[in-house]
Every structure is written in C-alpha cells, then in structure tokens.
Backbone and ligand atoms as CSV (ligand in chain L), in Angstrom:
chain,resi,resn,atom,element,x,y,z
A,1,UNK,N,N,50.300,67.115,66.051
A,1,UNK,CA,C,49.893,66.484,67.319
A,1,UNK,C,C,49.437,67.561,68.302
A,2,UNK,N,N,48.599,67.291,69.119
A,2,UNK,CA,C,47.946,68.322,69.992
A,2,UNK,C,C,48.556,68.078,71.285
A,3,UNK,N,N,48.407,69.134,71.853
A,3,UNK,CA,C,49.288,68.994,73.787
A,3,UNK,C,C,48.414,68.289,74.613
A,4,UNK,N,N,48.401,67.607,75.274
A,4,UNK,CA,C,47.666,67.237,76.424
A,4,UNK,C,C,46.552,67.872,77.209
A,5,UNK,N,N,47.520,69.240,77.427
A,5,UNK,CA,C,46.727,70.581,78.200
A,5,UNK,C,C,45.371,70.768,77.035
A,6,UNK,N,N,45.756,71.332,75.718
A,6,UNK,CA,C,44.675,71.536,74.415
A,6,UNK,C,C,43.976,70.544,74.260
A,7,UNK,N,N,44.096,68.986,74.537
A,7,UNK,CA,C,43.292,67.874,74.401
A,7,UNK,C,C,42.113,68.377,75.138
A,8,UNK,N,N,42.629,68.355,77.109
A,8,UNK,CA,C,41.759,68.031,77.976
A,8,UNK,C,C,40.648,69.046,77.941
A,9,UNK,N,N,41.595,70.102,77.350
A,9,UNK,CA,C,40.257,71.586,77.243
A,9,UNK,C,C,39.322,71.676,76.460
A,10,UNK,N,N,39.533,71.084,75.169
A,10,UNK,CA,C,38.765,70.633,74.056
A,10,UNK,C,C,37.556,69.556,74.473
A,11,UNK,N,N,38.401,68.725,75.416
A,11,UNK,CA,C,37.457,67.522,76.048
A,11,UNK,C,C,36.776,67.864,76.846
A,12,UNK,N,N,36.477,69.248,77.613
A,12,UNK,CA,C,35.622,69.705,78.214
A,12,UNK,C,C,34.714,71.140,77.542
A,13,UNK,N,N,35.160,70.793,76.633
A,13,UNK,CA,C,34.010,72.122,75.604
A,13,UNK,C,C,33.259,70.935,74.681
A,14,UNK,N,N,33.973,69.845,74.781
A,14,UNK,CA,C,33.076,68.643,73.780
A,14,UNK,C,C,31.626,68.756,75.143
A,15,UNK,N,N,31.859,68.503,76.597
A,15,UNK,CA,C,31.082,67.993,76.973
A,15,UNK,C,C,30.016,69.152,77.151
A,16,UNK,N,N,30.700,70.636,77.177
A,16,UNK,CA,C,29.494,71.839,77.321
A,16,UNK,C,C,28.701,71.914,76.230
A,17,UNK,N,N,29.333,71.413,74.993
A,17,UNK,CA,C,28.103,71.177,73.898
A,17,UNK,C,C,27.122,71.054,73.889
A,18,UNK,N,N,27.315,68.988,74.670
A,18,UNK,CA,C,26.772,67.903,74.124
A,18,UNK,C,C,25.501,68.414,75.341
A,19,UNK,N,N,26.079,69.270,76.528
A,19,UNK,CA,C,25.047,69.153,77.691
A,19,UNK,C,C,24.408,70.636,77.473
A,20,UNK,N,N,24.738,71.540,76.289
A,20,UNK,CA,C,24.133,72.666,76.045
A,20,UNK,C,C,23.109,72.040,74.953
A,21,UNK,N,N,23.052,70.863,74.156
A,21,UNK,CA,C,22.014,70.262,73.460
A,21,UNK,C,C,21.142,70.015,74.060
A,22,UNK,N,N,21.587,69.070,75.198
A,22,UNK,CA,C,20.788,68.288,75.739
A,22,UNK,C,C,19.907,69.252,77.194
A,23,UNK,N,N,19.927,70.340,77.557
A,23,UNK,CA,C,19.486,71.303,78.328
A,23,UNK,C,C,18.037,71.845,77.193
A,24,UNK,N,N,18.778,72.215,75.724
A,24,UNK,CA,C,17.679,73.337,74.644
A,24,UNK,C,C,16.764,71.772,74.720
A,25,UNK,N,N,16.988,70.347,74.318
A,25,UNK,CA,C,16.188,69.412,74.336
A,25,UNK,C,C,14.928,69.590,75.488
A,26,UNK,N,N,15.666,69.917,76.612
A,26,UNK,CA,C,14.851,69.500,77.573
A,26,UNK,C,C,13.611,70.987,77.377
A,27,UNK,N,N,13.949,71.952,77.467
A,27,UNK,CA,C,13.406,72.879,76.990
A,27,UNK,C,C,11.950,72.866,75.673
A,28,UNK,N,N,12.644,72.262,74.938
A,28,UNK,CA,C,12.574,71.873,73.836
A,28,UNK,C,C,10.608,71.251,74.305
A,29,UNK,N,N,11.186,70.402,74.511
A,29,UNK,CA,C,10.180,69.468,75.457
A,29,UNK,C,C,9.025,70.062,76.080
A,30,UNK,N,N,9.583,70.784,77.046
A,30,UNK,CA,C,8.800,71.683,77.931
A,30,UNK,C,C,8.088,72.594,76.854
A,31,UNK,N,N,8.661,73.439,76.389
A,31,UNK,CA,C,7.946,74.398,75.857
A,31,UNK,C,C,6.935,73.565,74.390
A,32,UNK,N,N,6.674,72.334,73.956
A,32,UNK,CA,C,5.981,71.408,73.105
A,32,UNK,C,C,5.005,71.294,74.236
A,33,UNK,N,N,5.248,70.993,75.408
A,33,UNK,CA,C,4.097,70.620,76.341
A,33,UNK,C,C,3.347,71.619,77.054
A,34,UNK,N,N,3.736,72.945,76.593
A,34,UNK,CA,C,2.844,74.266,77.478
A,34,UNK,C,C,3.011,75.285,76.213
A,35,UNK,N,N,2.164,74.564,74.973
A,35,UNK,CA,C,1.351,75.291,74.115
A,35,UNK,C,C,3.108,76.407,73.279
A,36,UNK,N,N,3.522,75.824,73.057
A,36,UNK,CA,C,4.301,77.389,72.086
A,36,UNK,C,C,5.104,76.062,71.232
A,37,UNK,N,N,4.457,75.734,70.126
A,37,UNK,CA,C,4.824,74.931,69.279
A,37,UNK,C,C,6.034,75.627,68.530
A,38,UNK,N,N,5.715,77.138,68.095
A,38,UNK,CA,C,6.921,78.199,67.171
A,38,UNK,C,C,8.114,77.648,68.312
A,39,UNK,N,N,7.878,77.987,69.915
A,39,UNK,CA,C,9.173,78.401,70.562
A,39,UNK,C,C,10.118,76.585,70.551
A,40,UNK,N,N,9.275,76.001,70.580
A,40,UNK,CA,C,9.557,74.633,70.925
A,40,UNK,C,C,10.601,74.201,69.195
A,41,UNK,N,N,9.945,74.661,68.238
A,41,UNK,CA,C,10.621,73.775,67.123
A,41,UNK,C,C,12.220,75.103,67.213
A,42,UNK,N,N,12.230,76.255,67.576
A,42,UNK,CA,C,13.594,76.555,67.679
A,42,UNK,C,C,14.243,75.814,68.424
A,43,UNK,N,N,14.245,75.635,69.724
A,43,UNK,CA,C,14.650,74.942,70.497
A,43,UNK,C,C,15.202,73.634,70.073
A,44,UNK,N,N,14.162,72.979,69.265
A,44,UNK,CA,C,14.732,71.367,69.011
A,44,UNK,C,C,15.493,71.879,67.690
A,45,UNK,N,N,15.657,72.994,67.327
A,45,UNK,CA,C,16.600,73.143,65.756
A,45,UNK,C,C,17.967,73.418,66.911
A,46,UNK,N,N,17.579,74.408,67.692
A,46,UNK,CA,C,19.100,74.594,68.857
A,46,UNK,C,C,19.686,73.195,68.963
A,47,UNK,N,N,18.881,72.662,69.363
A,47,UNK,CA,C,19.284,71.263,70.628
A,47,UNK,C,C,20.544,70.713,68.726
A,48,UNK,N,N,19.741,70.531,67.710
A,48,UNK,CA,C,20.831,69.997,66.634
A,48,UNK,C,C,21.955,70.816,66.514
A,49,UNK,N,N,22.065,71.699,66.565
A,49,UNK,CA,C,22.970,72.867,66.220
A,49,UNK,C,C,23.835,72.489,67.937
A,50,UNK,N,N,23.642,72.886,68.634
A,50,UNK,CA,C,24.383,72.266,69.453
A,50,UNK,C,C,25.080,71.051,69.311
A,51,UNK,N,N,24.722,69.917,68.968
A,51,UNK,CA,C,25.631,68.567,68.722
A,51,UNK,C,C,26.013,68.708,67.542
A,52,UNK,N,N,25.904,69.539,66.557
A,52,UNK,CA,C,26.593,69.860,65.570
A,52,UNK,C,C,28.266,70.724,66.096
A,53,UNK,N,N,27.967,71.411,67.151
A,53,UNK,CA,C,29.076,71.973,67.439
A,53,UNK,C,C,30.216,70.634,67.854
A,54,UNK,N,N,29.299,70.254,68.797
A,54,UNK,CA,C,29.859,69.259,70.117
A,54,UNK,C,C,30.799,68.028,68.526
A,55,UNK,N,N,30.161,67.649,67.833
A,55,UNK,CA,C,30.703,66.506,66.553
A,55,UNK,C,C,31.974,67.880,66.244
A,56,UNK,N,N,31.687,68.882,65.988
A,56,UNK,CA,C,33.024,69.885,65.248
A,56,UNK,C,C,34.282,69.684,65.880
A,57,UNK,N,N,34.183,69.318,67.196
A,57,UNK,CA,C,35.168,69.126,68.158
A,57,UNK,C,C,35.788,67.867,68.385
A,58,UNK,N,N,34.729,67.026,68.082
A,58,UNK,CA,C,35.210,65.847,68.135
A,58,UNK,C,C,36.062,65.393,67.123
A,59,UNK,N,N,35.355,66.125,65.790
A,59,UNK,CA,C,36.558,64.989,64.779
A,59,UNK,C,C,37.729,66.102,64.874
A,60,UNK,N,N,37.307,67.255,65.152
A,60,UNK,CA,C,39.334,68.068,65.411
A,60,UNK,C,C,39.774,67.305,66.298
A,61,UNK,N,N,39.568,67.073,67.426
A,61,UNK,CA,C,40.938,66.397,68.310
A,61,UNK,C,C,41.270,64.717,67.948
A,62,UNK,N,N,40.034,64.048,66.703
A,62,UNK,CA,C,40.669,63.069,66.327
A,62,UNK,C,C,41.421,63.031,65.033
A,63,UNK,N,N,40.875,64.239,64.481
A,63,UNK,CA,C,41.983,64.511,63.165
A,63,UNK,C,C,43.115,65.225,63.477
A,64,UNK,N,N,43.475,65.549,64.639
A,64,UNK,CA,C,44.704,66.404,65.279
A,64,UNK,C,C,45.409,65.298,66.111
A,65,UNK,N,N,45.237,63.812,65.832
A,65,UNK,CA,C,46.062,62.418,66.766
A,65,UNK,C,C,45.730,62.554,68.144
A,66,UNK,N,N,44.867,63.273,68.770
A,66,UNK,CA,C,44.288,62.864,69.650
A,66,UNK,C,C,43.339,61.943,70.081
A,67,UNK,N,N,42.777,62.264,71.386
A,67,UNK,CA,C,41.442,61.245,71.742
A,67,UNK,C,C,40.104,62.287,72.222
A,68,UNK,N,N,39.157,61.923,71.629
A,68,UNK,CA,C,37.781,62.931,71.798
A,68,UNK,C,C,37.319,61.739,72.927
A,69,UNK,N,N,36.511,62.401,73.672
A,69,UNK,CA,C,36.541,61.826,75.051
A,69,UNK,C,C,34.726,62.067,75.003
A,70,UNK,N,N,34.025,61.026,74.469
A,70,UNK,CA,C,32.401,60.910,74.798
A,70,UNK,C,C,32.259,61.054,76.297
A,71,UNK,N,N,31.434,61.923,76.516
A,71,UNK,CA,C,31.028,62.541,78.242
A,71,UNK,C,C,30.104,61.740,78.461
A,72,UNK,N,N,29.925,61.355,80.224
A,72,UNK,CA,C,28.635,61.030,81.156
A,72,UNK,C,C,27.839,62.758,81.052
A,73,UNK,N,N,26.326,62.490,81.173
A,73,UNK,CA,C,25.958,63.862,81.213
A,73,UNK,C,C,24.683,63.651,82.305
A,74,UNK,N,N,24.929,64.775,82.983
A,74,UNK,CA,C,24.211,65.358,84.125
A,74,UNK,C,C,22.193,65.583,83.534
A,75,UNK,N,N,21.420,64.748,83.822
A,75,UNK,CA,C,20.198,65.691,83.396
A,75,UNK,C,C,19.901,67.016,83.381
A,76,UNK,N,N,19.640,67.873,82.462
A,76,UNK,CA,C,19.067,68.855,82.774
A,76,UNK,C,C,17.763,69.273,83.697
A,77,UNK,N,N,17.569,70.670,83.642
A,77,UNK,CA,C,16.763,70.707,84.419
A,77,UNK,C,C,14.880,70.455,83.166
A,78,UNK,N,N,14.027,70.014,84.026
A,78,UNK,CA,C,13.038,69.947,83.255
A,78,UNK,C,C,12.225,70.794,83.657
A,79,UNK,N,N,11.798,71.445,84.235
A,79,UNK,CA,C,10.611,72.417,84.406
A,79,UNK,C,C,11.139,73.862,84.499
A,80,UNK,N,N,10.407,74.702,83.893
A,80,UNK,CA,C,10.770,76.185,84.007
A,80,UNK,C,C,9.411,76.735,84.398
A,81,UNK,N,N,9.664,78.032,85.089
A,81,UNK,CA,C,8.286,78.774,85.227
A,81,UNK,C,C,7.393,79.574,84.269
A,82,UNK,N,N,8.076,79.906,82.776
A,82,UNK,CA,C,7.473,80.714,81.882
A,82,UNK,C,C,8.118,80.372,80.540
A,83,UNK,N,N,7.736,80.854,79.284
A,83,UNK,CA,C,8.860,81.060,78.549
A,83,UNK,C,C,9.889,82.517,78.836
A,84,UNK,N,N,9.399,83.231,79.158
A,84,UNK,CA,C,10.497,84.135,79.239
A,84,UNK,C,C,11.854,83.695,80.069
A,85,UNK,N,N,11.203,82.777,81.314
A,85,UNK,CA,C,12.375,82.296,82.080
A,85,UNK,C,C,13.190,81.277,81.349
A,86,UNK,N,N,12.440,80.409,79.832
A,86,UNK,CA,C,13.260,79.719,79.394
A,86,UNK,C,C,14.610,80.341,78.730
A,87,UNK,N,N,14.218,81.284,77.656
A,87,UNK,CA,C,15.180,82.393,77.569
A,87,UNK,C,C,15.804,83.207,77.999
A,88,UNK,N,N,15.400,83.379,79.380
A,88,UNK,CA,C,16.661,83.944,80.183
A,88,UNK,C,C,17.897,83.014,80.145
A,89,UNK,N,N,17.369,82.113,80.650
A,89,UNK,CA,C,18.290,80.706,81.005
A,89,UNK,C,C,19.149,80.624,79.767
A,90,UNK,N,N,18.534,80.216,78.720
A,90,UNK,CA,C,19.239,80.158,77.277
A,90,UNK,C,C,20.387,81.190,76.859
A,91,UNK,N,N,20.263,82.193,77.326
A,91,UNK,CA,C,20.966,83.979,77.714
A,91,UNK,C,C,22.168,83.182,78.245
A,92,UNK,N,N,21.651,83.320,79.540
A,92,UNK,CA,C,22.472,82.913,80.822
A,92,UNK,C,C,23.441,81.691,80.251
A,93,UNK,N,N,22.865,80.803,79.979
A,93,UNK,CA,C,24.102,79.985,79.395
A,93,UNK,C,C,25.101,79.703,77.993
A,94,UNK,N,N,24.400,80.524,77.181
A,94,UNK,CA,C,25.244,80.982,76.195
A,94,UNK,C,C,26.293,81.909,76.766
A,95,UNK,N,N,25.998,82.509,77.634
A,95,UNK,CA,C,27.020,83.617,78.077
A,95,UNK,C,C,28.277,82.933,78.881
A,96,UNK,N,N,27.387,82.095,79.528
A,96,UNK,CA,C,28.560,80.861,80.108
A,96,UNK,C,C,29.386,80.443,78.619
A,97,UNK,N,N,28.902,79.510,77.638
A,97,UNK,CA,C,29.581,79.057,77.006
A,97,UNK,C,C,30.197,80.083,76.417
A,98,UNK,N,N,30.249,81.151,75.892
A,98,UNK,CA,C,31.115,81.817,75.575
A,98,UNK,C,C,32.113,82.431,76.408
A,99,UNK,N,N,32.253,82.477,77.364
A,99,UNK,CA,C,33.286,82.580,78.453
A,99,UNK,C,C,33.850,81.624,78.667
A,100,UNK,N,N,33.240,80.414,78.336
A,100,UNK,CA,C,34.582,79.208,78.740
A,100,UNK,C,C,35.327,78.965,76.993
A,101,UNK,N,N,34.571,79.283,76.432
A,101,UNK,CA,C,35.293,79.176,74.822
A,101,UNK,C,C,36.473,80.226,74.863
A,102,UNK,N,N,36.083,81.363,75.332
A,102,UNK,CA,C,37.596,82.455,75.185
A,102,UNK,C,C,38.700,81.624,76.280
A,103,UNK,N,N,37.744,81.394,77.236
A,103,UNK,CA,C,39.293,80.587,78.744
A,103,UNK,C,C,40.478,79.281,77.588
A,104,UNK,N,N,39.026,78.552,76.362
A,104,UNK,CA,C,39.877,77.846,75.881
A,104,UNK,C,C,40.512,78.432,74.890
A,105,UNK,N,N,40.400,79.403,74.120
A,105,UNK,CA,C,40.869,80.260,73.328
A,105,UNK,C,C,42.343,80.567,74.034
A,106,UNK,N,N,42.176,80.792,75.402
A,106,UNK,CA,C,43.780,81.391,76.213
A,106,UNK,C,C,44.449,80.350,76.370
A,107,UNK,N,N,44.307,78.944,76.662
A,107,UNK,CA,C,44.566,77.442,77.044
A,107,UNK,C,C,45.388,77.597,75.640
A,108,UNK,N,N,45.232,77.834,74.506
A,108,UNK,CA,C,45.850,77.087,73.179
A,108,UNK,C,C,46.686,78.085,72.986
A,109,UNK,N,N,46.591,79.299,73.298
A,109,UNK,CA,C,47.730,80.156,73.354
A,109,UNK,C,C,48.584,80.142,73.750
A,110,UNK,N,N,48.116,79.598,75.033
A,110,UNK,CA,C,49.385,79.683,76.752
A,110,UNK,C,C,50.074,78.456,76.026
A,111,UNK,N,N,49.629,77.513,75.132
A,111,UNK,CA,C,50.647,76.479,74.654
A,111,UNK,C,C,51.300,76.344,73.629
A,112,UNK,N,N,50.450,77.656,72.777
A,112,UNK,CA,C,51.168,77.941,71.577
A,112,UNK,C,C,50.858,77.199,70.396
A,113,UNK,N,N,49.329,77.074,70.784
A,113,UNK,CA,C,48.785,75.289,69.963
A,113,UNK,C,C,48.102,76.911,69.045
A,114,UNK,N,N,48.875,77.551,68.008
A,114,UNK,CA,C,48.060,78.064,67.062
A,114,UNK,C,C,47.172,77.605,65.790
A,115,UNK,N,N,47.050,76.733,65.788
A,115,UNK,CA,C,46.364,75.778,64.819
A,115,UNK,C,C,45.194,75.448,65.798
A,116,UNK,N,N,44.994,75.472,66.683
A,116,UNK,CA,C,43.718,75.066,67.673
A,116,UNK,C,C,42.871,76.285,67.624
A,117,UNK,N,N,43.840,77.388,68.041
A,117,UNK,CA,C,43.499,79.035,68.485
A,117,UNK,C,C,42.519,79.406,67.128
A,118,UNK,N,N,43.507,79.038,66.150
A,118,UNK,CA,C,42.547,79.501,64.733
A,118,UNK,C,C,41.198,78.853,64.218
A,119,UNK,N,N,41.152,77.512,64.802
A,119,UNK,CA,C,40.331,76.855,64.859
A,119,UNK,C,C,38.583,77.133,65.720
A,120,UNK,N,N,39.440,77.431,66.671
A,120,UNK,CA,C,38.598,78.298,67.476
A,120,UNK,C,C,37.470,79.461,67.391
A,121,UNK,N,N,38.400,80.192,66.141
A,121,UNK,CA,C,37.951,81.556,65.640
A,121,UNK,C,C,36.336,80.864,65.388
A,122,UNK,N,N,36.295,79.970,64.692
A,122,UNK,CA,C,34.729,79.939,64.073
A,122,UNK,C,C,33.927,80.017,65.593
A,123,UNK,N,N,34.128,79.241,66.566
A,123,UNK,CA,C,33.303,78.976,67.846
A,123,UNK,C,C,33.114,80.781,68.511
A,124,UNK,N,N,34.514,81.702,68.398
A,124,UNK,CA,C,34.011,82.656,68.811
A,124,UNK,C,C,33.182,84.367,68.124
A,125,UNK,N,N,33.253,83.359,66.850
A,125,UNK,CA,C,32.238,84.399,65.665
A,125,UNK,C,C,30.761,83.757,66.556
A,126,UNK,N,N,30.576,82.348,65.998
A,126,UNK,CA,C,29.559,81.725,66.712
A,126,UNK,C,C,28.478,82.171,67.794
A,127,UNK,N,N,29.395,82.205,68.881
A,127,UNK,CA,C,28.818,82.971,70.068
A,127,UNK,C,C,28.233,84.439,70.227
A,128,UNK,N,N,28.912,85.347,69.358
A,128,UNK,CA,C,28.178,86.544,68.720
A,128,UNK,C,C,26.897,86.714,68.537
A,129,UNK,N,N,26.828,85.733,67.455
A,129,UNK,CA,C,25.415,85.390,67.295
A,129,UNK,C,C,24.165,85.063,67.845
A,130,UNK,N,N,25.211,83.986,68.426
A,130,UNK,CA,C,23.978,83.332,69.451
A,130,UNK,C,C,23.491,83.855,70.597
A,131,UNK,N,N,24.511,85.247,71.303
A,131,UNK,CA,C,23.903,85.905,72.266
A,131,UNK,C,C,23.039,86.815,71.779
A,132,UNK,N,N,23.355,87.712,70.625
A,132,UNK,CA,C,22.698,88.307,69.718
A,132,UNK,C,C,21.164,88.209,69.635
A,133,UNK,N,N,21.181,86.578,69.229
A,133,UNK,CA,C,19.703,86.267,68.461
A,133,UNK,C,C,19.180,86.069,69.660
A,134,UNK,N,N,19.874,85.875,70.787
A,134,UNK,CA,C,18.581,85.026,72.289
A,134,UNK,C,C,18.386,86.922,72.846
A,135,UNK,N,N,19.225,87.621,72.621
A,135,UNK,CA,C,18.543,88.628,73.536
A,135,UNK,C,C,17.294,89.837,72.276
A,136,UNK,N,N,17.561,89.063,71.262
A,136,UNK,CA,C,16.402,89.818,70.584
A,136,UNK,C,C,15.500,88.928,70.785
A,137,UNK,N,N,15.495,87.898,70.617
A,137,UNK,CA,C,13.954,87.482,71.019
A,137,UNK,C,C,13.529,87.509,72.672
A,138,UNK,N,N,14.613,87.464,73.222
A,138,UNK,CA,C,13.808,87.997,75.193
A,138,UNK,C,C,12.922,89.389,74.898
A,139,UNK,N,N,14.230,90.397,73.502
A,139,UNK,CA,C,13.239,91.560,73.536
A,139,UNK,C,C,11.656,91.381,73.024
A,140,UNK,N,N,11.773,90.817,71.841
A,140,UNK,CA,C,10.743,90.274,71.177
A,140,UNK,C,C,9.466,89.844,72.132
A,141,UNK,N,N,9.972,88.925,73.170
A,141,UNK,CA,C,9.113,88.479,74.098
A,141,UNK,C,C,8.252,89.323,74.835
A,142,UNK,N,N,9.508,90.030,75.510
A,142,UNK,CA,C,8.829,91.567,75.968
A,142,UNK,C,C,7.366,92.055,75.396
A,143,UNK,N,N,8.039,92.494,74.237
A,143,UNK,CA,C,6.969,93.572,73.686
A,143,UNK,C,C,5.985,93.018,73.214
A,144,UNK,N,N,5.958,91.262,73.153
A,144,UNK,CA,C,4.487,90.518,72.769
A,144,UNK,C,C,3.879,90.566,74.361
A,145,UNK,N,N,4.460,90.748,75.382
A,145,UNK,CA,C,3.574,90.920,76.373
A,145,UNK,C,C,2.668,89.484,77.216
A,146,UNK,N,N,1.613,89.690,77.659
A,146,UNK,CA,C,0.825,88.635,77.970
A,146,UNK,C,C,-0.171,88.672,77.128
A,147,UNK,N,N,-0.408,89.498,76.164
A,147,UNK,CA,C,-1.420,89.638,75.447
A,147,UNK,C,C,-1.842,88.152,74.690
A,148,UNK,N,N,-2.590,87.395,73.952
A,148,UNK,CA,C,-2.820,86.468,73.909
A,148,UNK,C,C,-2.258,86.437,72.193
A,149,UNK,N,N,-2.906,87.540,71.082
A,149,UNK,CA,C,-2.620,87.915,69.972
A,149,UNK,C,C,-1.219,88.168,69.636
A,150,UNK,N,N,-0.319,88.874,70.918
A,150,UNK,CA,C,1.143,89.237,70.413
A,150,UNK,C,C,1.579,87.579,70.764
A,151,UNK,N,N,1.121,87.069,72.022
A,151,UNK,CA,C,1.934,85.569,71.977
A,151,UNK,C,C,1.673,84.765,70.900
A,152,UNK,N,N,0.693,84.786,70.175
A,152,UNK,CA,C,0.301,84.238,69.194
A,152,UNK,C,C,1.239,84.582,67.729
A,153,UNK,N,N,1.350,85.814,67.487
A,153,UNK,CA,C,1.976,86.207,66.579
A,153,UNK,C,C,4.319,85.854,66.992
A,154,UNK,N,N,4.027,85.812,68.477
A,154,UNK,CA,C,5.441,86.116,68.486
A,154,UNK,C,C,6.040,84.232,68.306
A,155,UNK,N,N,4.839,83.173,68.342
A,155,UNK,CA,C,5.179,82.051,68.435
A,155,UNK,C,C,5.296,81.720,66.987
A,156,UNK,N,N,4.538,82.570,65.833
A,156,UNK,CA,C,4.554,82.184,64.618
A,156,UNK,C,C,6.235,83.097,64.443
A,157,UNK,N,N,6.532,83.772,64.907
A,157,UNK,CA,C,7.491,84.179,64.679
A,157,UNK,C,C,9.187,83.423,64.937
A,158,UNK,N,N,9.153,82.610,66.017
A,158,UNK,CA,C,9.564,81.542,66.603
A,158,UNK,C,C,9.472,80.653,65.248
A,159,UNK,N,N,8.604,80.072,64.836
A,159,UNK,CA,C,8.592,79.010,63.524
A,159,UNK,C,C,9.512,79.405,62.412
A,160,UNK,N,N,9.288,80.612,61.753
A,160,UNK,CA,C,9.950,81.386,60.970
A,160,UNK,C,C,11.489,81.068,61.403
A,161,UNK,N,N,11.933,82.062,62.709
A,161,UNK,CA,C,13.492,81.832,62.928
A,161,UNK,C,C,13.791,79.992,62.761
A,162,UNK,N,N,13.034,79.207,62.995
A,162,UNK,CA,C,13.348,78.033,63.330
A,162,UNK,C,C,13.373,77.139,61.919
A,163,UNK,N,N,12.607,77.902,60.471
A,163,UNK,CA,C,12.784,77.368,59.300
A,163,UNK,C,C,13.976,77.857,59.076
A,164,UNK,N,N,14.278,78.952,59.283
A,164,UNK,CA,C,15.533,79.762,58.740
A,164,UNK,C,C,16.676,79.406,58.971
A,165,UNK,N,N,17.009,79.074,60.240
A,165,UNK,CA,C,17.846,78.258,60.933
A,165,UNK,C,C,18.142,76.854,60.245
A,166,UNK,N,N,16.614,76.110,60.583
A,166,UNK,CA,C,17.197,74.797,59.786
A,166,UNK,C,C,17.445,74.405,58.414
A,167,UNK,N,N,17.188,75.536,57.044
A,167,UNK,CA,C,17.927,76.257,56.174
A,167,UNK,C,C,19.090,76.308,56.231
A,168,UNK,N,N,19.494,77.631,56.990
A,168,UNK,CA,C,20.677,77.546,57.128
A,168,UNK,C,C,22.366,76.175,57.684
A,169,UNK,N,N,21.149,75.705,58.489
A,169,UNK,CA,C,22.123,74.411,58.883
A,169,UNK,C,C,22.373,73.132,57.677
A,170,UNK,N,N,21.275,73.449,56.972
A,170,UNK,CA,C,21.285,72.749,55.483
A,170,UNK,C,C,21.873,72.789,54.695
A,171,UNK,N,N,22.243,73.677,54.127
A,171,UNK,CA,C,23.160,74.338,53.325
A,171,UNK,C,C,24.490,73.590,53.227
A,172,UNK,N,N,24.869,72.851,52.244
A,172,UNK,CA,C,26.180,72.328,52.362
A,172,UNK,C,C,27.536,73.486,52.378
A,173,UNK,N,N,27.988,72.791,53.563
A,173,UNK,CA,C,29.473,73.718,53.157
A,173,UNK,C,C,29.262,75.014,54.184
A,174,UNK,N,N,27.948,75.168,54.492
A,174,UNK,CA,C,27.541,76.211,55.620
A,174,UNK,C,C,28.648,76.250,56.741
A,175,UNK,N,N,28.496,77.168,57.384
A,175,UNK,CA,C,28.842,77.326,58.614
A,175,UNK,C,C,28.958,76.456,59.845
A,176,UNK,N,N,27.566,76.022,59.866
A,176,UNK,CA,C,27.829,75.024,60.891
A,176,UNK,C,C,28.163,73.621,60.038
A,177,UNK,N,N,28.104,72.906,59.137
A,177,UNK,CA,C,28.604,72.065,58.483
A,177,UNK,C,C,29.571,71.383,59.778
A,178,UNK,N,N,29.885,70.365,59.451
A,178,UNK,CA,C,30.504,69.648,60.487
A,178,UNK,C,C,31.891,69.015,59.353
A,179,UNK,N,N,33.074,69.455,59.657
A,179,UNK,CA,C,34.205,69.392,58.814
A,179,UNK,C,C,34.926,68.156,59.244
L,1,LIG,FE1,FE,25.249,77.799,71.653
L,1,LIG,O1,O,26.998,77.356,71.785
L,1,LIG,FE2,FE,27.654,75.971,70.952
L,1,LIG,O2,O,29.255,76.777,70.759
C-alpha cells in the first residue's frame, strides 16, 4: 500500500507529464506550421514519449492500491519566436521536470516508501538523457546557423533522431515500455 504523502506526489508528476506532452504537442504543431517538418515529427514522437511516462505512473499508483488522479490541464503556450526558442524552452522544462522528479525522489524517502524510490530510479536515468539530447541539438542548432543549407540539413537530421526514437519506443520490453 502506498502513503498518502507518495500518492499525492506521484499525482502531481502524473500531471507534469501529461502537461509536458501536451506543451511538445503544441510545439509540435507550431513547428509543422513554420516549415521544419524533421523538428516537428521529434516533437510529436516527444509529445508520445511523454504520455508514455505520464501512463508509467499511472498504473504504479494503481498497482500499488492507490488512486491515479486524471488532471484538468492548463493550455500550453502556442506561439514561439524561432526554433531555437522552441528548444530552449524544451531545455528549460526538462530541467524543471527533473528537479521536481528528485523533490519526489526525497518525498518517498522522507516516508520510507522504498519501493516507490526504486521505482523512480528509471524516471531519474530518464532525465539524463533527455537533458543530454535537447542541449545537443540547441548545439546542433547553433552551428546550422541561419544558413538556409545547414537548416536544411539540420531538419533532415531532426527526422533521423525522430525515426530512432520511435524505434526505440517500439521495441518491446524497451525502456520506455509502459509496465
Ligand atoms: Fe521529458 O520528462 Fe518525462 O519524465
């Protein structure tokens, strides 16, 4: 059985998921509608991979006799000024979510819920990554420049990560697999 305290914290990393999907969606969107088809299909592979997390959480606190708590969600924002500013943002809030994942990482400790804590471990390998891969491609971005040929090449490059990805999310038994 899970503590109350470990429920409600869980029930608020369900909802940073579901609204970290639904943010890469909006993105997602945007960047389909101002020409970067490569940057856009990562994005909508993110936006799955995100509710793939957000479902990981859900069936733990209902396979742990709890209650998973479906969120109201806030619109995101829809317009950005560039792609580079989309990936800042993407930066910027991965960095958030991984700071509130360790706060819940301390929440299951402070209660001694070690079966949550370990559980956890996958979400904070996770985040590694994901800050990882967004600040190589800001670099990436960089060095394609405004040039018309490097944006060109860096959007086919975008497609690539975004087959690879949804590969990888394929894969039975994978990583992100939803248990
Ligand atoms: Fe991109 O973060 Fe989920 O966990």
């Amino acid at each position: 059985m899970i503590s109350k305290n470990v429920e409600k914290a869980i029930n608020e990393q369900i909802k940073r998921e579901e609204h970290s999907s639904r943010i890469y969606l909006s993105m997602a969107s945007w960047a389909e509608r101002n020409g970067y088809p490569g940057a856009a299909n990562w994005l909508y592979v993110q936006t799955e991979e995100e509710r793939i997390h957000m479902l990981k959480l859900v069936h733990y606190i209902n396979d742990r006799g709890g209650t998973a708590v479906i969120p109201a969600l806030d619109a995101p924002d829809a317009t950005f000024k560039s792609l580079p500013d989309v990936f800042q943002q993407v930066l910027k809030h991965e960095e958030y979510i991984s700071a509130s994942i360790n706060d819940l990482y301390a929440t299951c400790t402070k209660e001694k819920d070690f079966t949550s804590a370990n559980y956890l471990q996958w979400y904070i390998t996770e985040q590694i990554e994901e800050e990882s891969t967004v600040r190589s491609i800001l670099d990436q971005i960089k060095l394609a420049g405004s040039d018309k040929g490097g944006q060109f090449m860096m959007d086919k490059e975008f497609a690539a990560m975004a087959t690879a990805k949804r590969a990888a999310m394929a894969i039975s038994g994978g990583a992100n697999a939803v248990t």
